[in-house]
N, C-alpha and C positions, 0 to 999 in steps of 0.2 A: 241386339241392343245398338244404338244408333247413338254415336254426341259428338256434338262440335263443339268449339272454343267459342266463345260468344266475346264478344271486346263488351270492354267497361261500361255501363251506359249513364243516361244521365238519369237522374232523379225521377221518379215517375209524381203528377200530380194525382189527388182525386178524380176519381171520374177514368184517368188513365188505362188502369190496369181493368183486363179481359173479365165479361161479367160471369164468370165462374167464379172470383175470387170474393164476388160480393154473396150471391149464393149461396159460396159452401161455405166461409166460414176459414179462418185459422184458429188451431191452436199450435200455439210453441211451448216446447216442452224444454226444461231447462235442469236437467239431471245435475245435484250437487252433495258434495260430500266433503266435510271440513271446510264448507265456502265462508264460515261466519263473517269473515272480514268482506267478502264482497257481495255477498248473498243481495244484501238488504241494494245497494248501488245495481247490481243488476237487472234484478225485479224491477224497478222504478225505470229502470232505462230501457227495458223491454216495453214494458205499458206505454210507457210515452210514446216509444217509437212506433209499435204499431194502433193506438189512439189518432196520431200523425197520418199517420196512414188515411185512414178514414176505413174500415171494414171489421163484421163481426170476428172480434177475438176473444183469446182465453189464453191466460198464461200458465201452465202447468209447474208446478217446482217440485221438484220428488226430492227428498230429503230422503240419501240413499245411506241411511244407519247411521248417520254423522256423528260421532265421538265428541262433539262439541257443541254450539247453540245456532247452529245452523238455522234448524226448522225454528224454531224460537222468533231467529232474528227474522228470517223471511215470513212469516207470519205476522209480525209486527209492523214489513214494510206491506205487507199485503192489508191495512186494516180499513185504511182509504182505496185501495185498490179492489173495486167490487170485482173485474175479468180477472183476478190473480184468485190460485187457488195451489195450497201443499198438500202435499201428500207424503206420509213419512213411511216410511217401509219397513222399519223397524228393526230392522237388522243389514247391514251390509249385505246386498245382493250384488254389486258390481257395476257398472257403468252400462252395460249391455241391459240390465235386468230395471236399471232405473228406466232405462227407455222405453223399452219393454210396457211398463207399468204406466208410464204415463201415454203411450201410444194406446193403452185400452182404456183409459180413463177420458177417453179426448171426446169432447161434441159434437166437433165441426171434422167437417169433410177431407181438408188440407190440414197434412200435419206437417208443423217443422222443427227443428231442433236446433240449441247453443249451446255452448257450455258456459258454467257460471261465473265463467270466470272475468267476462267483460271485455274479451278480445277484437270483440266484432262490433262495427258500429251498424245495429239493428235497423236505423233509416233505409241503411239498404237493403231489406228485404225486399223493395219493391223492383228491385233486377232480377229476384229469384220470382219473384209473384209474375212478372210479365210476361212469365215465359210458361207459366203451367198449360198454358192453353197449344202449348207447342209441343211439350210432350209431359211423359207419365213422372216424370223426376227430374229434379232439379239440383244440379250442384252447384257448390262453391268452392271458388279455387282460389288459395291467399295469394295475392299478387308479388304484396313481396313481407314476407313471414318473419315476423317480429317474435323470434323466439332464439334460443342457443345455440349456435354452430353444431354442436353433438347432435342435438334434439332434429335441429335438420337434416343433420348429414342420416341417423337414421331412418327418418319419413323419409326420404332419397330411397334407400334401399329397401324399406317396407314397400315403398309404391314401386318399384322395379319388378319384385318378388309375387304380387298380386297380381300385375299386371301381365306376369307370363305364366302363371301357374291358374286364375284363375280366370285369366279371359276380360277383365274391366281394362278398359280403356282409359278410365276417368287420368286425371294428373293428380289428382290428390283425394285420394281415398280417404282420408280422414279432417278433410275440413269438418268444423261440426257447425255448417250451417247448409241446411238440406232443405227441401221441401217434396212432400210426396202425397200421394193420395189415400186417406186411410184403407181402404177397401184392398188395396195394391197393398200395402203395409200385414195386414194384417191375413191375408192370402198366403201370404212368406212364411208363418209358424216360426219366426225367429226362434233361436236358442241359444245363444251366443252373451253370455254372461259378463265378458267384461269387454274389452277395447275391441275386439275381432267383428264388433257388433256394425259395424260401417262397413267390411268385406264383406258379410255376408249379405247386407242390404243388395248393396251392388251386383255383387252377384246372383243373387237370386231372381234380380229385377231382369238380368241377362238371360238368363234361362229360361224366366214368362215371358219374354219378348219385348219387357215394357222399353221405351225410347228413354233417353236421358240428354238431355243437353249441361252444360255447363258455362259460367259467369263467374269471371273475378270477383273478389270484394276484397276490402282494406282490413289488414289485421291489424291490429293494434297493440303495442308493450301491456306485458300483464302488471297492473300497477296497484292491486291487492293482491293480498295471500299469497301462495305458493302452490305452486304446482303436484299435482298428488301423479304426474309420470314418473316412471325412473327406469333405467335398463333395467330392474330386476322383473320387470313387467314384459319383457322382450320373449325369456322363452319361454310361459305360456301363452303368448299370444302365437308365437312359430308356431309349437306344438299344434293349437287349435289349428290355424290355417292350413297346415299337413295334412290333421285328419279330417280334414271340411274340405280339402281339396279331392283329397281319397275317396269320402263316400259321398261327394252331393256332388263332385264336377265329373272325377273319370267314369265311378260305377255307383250314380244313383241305387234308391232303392227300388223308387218307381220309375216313371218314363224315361230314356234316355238325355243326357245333358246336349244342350245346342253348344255348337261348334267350336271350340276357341277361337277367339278371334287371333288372326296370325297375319304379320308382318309380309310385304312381299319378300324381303331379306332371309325371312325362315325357311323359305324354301328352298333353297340353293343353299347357305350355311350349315342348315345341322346336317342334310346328310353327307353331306363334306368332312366335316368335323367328327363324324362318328366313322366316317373310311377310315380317317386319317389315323385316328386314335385305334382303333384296330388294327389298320397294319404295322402302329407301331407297336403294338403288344405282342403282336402273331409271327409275325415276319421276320423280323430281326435273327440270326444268330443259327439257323435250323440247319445247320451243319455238324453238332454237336455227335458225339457215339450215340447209335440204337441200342440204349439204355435198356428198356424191356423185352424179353422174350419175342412177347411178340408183335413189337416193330423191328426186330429181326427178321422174322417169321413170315409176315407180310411183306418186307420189301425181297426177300427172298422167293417168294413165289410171282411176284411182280418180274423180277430177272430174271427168272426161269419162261416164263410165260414170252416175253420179250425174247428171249434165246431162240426156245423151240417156234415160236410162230403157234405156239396149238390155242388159240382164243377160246376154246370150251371146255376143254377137262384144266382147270389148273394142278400144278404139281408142285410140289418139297421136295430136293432131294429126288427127282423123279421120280416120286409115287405121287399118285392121286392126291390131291387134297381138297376137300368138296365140304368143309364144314362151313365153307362161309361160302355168300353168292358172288359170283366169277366180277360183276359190276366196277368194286374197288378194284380189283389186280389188272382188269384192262385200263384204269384210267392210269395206275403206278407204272405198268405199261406205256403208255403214252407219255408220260410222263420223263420214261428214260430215255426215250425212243427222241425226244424234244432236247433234252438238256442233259445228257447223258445218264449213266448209272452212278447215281452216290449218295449220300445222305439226303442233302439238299432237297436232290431229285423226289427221294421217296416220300420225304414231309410238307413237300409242294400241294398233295393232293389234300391234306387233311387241314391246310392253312389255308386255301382256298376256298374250302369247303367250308372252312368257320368264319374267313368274310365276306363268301356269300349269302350264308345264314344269317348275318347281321345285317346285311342288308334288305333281305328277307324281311328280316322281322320289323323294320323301320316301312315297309312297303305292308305289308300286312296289319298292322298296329296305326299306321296312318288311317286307315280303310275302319277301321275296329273304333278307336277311341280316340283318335285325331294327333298330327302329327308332333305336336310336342310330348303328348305322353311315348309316343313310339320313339322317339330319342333320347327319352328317359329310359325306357326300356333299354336299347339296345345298349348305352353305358351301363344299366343294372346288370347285363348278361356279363360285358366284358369286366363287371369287377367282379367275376365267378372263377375263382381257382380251376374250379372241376370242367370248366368249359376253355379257357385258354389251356390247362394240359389236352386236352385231348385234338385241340386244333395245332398243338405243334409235338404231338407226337403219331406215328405210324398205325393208329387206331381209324378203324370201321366207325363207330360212333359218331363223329363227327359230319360224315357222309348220310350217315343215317337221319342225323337232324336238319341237315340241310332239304332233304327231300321232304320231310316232315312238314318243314316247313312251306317249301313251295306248294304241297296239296293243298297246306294253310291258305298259300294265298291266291290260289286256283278257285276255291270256293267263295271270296270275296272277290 
């Protein structure tokens, strides 16, 4: 997926905009629920605006279960407006499901969407219309967003959160004035029931390849009604983006996901920051007593080995000892042979052995499923009890996954 920042432009006249838009056709689709107080002013201000325009339209209102006189009232503003048409759902489906519904109800070729709430001043669709012919989607990004410090400060870290987990680029994932091609739209098999409905757009446009560019436009104070967001609405929308990022970005069902798109910064940070954070969990402190039998047992036969010089039979106690393969007791070996004989010494090889394994699998897991999931990965390992004991204590295991791993990434 491809998008640039496009600067503000000016007004497009008739005639202006690319003869595809004369063609296909818009319909704007204008999702509302408890809108009563601005329903009826929005409608009217859509018509106008794109009538202004000069090109075939159609204005869509899905009256999404409204508990009030919503559809009533937009139906009423719609009585002179022959391109205006509602449609009532009849029971609360969600914000995602009203789009949904009005994106298969639509005529024309170009679909766009607003919310009813009156935000947007609709003359400027013609910045979003001049550019369809440049690519497959079209956003918009509020220049300077006339809404509540909160409200912003969360859109900040929703679009931060999107844009490293699922690969858009875009700056504002949720403006709600878009424009796209129905055929592209409907390609997607949307499912995305309430607010998550804008990431998955975008993302799925990233994954068929489609282009997107992007255009400022002027938000506006909301000067009817109230607002139907609230943070109670925050974690399911996380929840969804979790498990839309789990089965449609890392491990499709079908074909595999195109690339994340990654920062040149990513690649030199994370696996910096996944060293870092491992050696500080592994490394630290590994001077402590040989608490178990047997890291006793193995740094004992590592000393012994070292002593006599015999690198092929190891021994206990000078007897034979051959239950395990001779591999670890030379590196423990070496190890003493390096930095002397002591605790240290002996938990050298098995803390090594588990930040090379992390690293391993940030090198493997980049190759696999691309390099942010693989630095997800590799802090999922290190919050593993059962994997940090065994990298700082005197166990084989740890040796063993390391190699495991390297075959892993042999074969990639």
């Amino acid at each position: 997926m491809t998008q640039a920042a496009v600067p503000v432009a000016t007004e497009s006249r008739q005639g202006d905009l690319p003869a595809i838009v004369y063609a296909s056709g818009l319909t704007l689709v204008l999702p509302a629920y408890n809108e009563s107080a601005a329903i009826a002013h929005s409608v009217r201000d859509a018509a106008a605006a794109l009538e202004g325009i000069g090109i075939p339209y159609e204005v869509i209102v899905v009256d999404d279960g409204s508990r009030d006189d919503t559809a009533a009232v937009a139906r009423g503003a719609a009585v002179d407006l022959p391109h205006v048409r509602v449609i009532s759902m009849g029971k609360n489906v969600g914000y995602g499901g009203a789009l949904r519904a009005g994106f298969e109800a639509a005529k024309y070729q170009l679909l766009a969407f607003t919310d009813a709430d009156g935000q947007f001043d609709l003359r400027e669709m013609t910045r979003l219309l001049a550019l369809v012919e440049q690519a497959d989607m079209v956003c918009g990004f509020r220049i300077d967003r006339q809404d509540p410090w909160r409200r912003k400060f969360y859109s900040k870290g929703y679009n931060l959160i999107v844009r490293n987990l699922l690969g858009t680029r875009v700056r504002d994932c949720d403006c709600a004035l878009k424009i796209f091609r129905k055929e592209h739209i409907l390609a997607m098999d949307l499912q995305s029931r309430g607010f998550f409905i804008n990431s998955e757009i975008l993302t799925k446009a990233r994954l068929a390849g489609l282009s997107v560019v992007e255009v400022g436009v002027t938000h506006l104070p909301r000067l009817r009604g109230e607002s139907k967001v609230s943070i109670l609405h925050i974690p399911p929308v996380l929840q969804t983006l979790v498990r839309f990022w789990w089965t449609t970005v890392m491990f499709p069902a079908a074909e595999p996901a195109a690339p994340v798109a990654e920062s040149a910064g990513a690649r030199w940070w994370q696996p910096i920051l996944l060293a870092a954070a491992a050696c500080l969990l592994i490394l630290p402190n590994l001077g402590y007593p040989l608490i178990d039998p047997d890291e006793a047992r193995y740094a004992e036969i590592g000393r012994e080995m070292l002593e006599s010089r015999d690198y092929v039979v190891p021994t206990r106690l000078g007897e034979p000892y051959l239950d395990k393969p001779p591999l670890y007791y030379w590196l423990t070996a070496i190890s003493y042979q390096m930095f002397g004989v002591s605790k240290e010494s002996a938990r050298l090889v098995p803390a090594m052995a588990g930040l090379a394994t992390i690293l391993l699998l940030y090198l493997v897991g980049g190759r696999v499923v691309g390099r942010l999931a693989a630095w997800i990965s590799g802090l999922a390992l290190l919050s593993s009890c059962g994997f940090l004991l065994s990298a700082r204590f005197v166990f084989i295991d740890t040796l063993l996954t390391f190699l495991t791993t390297a075959i892993l990434l042999c074969g990639y």
